[in-house]
N, C-alpha and C positions, 0 to 999 in steps of 0.2 A: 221255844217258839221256832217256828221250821219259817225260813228265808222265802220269800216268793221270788221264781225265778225274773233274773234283768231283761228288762226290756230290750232289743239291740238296735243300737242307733246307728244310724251310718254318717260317716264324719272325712269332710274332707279340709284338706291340709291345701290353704289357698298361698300360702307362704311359707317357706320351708324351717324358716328359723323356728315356728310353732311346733316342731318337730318332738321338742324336749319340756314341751310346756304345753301340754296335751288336759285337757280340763281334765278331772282326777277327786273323790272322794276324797277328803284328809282325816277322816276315822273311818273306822266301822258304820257308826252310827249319823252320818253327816247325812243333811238332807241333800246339800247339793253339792254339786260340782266345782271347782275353782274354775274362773275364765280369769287369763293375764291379758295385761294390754299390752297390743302389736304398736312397738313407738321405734322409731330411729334413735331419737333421744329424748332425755328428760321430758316433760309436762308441765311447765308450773300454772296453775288456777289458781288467779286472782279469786276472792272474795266474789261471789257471783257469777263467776264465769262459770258456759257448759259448753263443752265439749264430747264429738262424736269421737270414739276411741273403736280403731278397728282389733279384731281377738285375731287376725288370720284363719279362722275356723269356719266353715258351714256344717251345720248339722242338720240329716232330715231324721225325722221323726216316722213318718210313713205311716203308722198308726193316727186314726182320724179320733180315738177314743184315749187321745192322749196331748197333751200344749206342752211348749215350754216355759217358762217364766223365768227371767235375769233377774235377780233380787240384788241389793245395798248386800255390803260387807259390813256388819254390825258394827266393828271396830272402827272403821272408816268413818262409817255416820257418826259414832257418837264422838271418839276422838276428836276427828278432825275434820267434821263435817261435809264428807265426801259422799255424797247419795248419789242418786241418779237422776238424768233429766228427767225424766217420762215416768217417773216413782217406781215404776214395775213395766217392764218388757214382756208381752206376751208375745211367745213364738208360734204360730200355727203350724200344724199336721202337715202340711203343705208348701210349709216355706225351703226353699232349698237356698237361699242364699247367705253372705257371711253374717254372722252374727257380731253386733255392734254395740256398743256400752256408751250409753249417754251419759255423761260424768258430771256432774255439776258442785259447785263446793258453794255450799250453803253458809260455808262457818267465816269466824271472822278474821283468819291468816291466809296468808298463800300458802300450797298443799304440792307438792313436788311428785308427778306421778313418774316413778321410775318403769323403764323397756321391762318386758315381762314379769313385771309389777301384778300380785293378787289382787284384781279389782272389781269384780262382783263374781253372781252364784247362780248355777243355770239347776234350777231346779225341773222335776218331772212332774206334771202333776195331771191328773185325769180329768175328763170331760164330760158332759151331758148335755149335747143340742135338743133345744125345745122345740117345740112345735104351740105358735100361738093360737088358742082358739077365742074368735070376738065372743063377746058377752054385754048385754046391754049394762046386767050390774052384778054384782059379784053375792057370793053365799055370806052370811052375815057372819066376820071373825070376829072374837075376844080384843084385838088390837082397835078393828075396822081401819081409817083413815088415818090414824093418829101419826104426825110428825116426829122428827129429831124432838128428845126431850119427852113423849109422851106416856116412858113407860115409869117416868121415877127417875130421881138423880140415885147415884150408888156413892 
């Protein structure tokens, strides 16, 4: 299978310390990118506590047929219940300022975020703006109305 060429992002460096902790693929096959968090010192989150964690990094995207999305660190979440505030960070085409990690610890210990600490994952993911057209009532579907629950439990 032939590689589809990278998109190129342009990235600035709002802090120099972030210098050597540059977000980064950790395979071949990795959806996203590593973002560490920009701290002075340690983090410790209480049981429910969220906290805004700066990356030192702005990324734009300039491409309008392309978002970013900040996703959890699996390990994080399921360990040690370390997710994100906002479940999922969308980044727009358009956004040019620093990107930010809402950190929240769901679990039931305190969770110690160490300075350039792996703490989430800036995925690329594409786009399709709609265009809504009114309709007084829709073409009759298989589903039609039916709610949460209505196709069958699995």
């Amino acid at each position: 299978m032939t590689a589809n060429p990278r998109p190129r992002l342009e990235c600035r460096l709002l802090d120099e310390r972030m210098r050597d902790y540059l977000p980064a693929y950790a395979t071949a096959g990795s959806a996203g990118m590593d973002l560490r968090a920009l701290l002075d010192a340690p983090l410790t989150l209480e049981p429910g506590d969220c906290e805004l964690v700066r990356t030192g990094l702005a990324v734009y995207i300039r491409d309008t047929g392309l978002a970013g999305m900040i996703l959890p660190r699996s390990g994080l979440g399921h360990k040690h219940g370390i997710v994100l505030g906002n479940l999922v960070g969308l980044i727009d085409a358009d956004y040019q300022g620093e990107l930010m990690i809402s950190v929240w610890n769901r679990g039931q210990r305190a969770f110690t975020v160490d300075p350039f600490e792996r703490l989430a994952q800036y995925v690329l993911v594409p786009v399709v703006q709609a265009e809504l057209a009114l309709v007084d009532q829709f073409t009759d579907s298989e589903r039609g109305s039916g709610g949460f629950g209505s196709t069958g439990a699995q």
